[in-house]
C-alpha positions as a printed Julia matrix, in Angstrom:
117×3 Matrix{Float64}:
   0.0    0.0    0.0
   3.15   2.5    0.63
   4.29   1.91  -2.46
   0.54   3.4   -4.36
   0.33   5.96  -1.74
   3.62   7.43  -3.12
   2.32   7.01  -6.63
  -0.76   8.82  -5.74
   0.98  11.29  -3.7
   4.2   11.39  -5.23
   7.64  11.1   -3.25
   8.9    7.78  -1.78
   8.2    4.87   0.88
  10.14   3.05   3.4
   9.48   0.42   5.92
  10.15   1.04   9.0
  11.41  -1.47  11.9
   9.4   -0.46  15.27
   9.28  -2.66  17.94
   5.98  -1.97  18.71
   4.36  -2.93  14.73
   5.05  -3.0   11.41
   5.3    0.81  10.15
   5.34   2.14   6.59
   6.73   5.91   6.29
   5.36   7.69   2.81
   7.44  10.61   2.2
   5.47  12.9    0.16
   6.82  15.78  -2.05
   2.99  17.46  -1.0
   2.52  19.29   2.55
  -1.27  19.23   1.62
  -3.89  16.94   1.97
  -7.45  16.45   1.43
  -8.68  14.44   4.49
 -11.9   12.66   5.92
 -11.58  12.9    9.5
 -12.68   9.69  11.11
 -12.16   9.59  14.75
 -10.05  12.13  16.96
  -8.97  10.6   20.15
  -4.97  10.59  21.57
  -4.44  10.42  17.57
  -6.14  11.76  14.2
  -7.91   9.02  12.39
  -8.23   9.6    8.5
  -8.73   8.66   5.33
  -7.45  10.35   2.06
 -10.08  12.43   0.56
  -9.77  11.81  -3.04
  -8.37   8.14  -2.53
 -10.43   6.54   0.43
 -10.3    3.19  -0.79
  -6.49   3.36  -0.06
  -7.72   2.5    3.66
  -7.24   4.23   7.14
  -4.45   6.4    8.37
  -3.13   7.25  11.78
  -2.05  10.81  12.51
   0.04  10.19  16.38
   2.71  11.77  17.95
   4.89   9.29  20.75
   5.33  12.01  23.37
   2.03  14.15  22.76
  -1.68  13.69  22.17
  -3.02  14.88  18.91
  -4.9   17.77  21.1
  -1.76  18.66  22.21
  -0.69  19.28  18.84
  -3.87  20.42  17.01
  -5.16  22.11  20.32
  -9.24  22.2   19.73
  -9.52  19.54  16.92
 -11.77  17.29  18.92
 -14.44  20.12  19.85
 -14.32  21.82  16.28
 -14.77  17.75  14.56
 -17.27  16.85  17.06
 -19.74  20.31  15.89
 -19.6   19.27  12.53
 -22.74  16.75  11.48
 -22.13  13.68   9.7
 -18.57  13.14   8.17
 -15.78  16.22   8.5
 -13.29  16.99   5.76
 -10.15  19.01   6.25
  -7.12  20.32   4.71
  -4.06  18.96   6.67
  -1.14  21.04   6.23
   2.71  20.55   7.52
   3.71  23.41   8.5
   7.61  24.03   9.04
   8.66  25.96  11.86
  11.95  27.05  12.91
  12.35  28.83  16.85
  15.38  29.5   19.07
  15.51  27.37  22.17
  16.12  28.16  26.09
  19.6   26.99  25.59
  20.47  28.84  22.3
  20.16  25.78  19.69
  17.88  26.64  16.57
  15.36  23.97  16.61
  13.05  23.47  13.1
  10.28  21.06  12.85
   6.92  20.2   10.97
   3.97  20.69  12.52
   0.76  19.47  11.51
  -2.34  22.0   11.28
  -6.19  20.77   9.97
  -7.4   23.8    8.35
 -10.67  24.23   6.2
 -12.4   21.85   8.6
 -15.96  21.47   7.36
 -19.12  18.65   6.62
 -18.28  16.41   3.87
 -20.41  16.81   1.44
């Protein structure tokens, strides 16, 4: 499946060793996506808008809760009737730490949320 999400997407794919479970990484040359929300609960349960048969996706960060992240998302998915879509976006960000190191990092942002229609 890694392998057509890349084709779809465009970029590459990698398996990843995780104690835990199998993981496949898609790297995509997009920071956009269309997305059917599914289920927002320590993670962000999706599906690709335009390619839902491709199957179920899990947004989840190891050290922080998806609200943690994408502070609201719950309240602002629950208010919406039926199924929500939303744009999710990686946005890069790049700040100066305590101790002086510049520190850059992606950080994901579900804009455009809305009913599916």
């Amino acid at each position: 499946m890694a392998r057509e999400l890349s084709h779809v997407l465009g970029g590459t794919w990698r398996e990843e060793q995780s104690p835990l479970a199998d993981q496949l990484e898609v790297l995509t040359e997009s920071s956009r996506l269309w997305i059917l929300v599914e289920a927002v609960t320590d993670s962000l349960a999706f599906r690709l808008a335009e390619h839902a048969d491709l199957g179920r996706f899990l947004l989840s960060f190891p050290t922080w809760t998806i609200t943690e992240v994408m502070g609201g998302i719950a309240d602002r998915v629950s208010a919406i009737k039926g199924k929500a879509v939303g744009e999710l976006i990686v946005e890069p960000l790049d700040f100066v730490a305590r101790n002086a190191l510049h520190v850059r990092y992606a950080r994901p942002v579900l804009t455009s949320l809305g009913p599916w229609h």
